[in-house]
N, C-alpha and C positions, 0 to 999 in steps of 0.2 A: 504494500500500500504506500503509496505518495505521501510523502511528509506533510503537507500542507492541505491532504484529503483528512490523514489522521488526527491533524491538529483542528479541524473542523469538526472534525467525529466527537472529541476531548470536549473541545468546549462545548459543543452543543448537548455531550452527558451532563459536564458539569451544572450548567444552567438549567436543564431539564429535570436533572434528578433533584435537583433543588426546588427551583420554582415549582415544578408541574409534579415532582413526585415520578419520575418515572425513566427507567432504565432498560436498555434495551438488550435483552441476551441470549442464549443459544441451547444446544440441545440435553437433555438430561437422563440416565439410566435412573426411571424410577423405582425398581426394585430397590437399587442400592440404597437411595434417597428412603425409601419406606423403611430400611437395615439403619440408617443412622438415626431418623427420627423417635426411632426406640428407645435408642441409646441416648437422647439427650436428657439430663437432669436439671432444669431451669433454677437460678440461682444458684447454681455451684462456678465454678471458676473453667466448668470445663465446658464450651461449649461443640457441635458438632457442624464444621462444616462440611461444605462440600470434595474439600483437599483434602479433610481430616479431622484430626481434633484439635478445638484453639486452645490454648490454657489465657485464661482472663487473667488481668490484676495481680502480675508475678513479673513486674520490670526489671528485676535482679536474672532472669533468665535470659536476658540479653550484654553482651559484654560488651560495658560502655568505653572500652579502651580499645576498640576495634576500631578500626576505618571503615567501614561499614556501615556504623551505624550512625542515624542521623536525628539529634536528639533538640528539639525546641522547647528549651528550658518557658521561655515567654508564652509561648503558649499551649505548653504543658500536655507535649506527645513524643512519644518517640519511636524509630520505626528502623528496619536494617535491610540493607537489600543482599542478596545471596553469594555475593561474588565481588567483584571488582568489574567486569563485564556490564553490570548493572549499573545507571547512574539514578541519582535525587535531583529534580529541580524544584523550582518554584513557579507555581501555577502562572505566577504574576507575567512569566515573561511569556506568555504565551495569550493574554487579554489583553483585547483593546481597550481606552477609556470606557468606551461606551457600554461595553459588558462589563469592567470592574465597577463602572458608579452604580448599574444595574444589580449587581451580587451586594455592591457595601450599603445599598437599602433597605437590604433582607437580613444584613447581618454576618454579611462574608467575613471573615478578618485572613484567613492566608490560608494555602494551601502548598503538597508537595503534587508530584507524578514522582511514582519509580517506575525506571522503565529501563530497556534493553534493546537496543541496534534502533531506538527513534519508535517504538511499539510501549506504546501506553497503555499496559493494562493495570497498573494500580494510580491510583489517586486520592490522595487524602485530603480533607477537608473542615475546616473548622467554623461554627458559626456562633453569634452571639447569641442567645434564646432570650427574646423580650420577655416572652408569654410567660406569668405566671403560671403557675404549677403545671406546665409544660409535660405530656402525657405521651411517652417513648410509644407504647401500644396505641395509643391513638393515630400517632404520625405516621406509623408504621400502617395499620387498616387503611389511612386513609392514603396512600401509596399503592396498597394492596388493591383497593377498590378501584381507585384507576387503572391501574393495569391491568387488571380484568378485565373492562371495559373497553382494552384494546387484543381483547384474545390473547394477554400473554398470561401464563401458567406460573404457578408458586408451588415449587418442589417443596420449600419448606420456610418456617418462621418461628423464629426463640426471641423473646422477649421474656427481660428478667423478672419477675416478681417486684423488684426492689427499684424499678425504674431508671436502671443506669446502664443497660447493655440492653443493644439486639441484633438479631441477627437473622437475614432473610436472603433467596435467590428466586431469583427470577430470570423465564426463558421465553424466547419465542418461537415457535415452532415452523416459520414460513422458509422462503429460500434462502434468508439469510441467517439461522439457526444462532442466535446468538443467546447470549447465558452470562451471567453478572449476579454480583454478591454483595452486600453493603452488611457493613459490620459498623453499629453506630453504638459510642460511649457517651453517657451524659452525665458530667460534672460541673459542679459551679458555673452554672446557667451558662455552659456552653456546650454545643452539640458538638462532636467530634466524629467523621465520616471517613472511614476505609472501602474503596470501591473497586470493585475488580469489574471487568468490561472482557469479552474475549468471549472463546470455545466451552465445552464444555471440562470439567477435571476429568472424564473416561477420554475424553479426544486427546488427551495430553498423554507422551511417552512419560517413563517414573522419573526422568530428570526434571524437567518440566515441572512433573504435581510436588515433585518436593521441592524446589526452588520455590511454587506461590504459596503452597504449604507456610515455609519459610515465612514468607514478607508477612500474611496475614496472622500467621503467631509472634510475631517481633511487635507488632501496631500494640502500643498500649498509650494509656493515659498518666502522666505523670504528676 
């Protein structure tokens, strides 16, 4: 894919999964998917994606004296990419005014992409939450419900008891078979969004699922 197709792909998730709640993604083994949703225990540390298993709220499992890892003390996440092959940028360089005054409306404050050979499929995100008592299962339904509404399918959804994790994927099943994951923290009235865009985790060889594997268990809130 053309760098400047991708980078139009990027920002219009960003903006869309934001604004409009909605993300667009690819194909899924739902047996497997029915095998892990078993196996989730909502408000424990361990949640069940689709790479694996995440361990939540364990920042000390990442070694912060690695060059790897990339740690934003200010606004309080940190995240590690798999390799040295991998790079971290900032979302910033890649919006125009016109879409950053559009996101610092809503609450933007910054974001990364990790990504590989110009292929963005992680992007994190942080927002301000105006809204009092701000309802993770609410935002999340209410994401859910639109996406229905456009024929895409929900393999699965973990939302914590305690209102400060969730976790969902979403597919769509036409010629473009795409598949995507939002892994969202909420602390101190700010949303925190991990988001994965791409294939499915079965289309992926084992180097592959253990590299996103990787990125999505490194995301934590600090």
């Amino acid at each position: 894919m053309e760098l400047n197709t991708e980078r139009r792909l990027v920002r219009c998730a960003l903006i869309v999964s934001i604004i409009c709640g909605v993300s667009w993604m690819a194909m899924w083994d739902l047996s497997n998917l029915a095998d892990s949703q078993n196996n989730v225990i909502l408000g424990t540390q361990i949640a069940v994606s689709g790479f694996g298993e995440i361990t939540l709220f364990d920042p000390q499992k990442v070694d912060l004296f690695s060059v790897n890892v990339y740690q934003d003390s200010q606004l309080g996440f940190q995240i590690s990419k798999p390799n040295d092959i991998w790079e971290i940028h900032s979302v910033l360089d890649d919006l125009n005014s016109d879409e950053l005054v559009s996101l610092k409306t809503k609450g933007f404050l910054d974001g990364v992409y990790v990504e590989q050979n110009h292929d963005r499929r992680f992007m994190v995100t942080v927002f301000d939450i105006r809204q009092e008592n701000f309802s993770l299962h609410a935002y999340i339904d209410n994401q859910i419900a639109l996406m229905e509404s456009k024929n895409a399918i929900i393999p699965f959804e973990q939302v914590s008891p305690q209102n400060d994790w969730a976790l969902f994927a979403v597919e769509v099943s036409d010629r473009t078979n795409q598949y995507g994951e939002q892994m969202l923290f909420l602390k101190d009235n700010r949303l925190y969004m991990l988001q994965y865009s791409g294939t499915s985790p079965q289309s992926l060889d084992s180097d592959q699922k253990d590299d996103f594997k990787q990125i999505m268990d490194s995301f934590e809130v600090i």
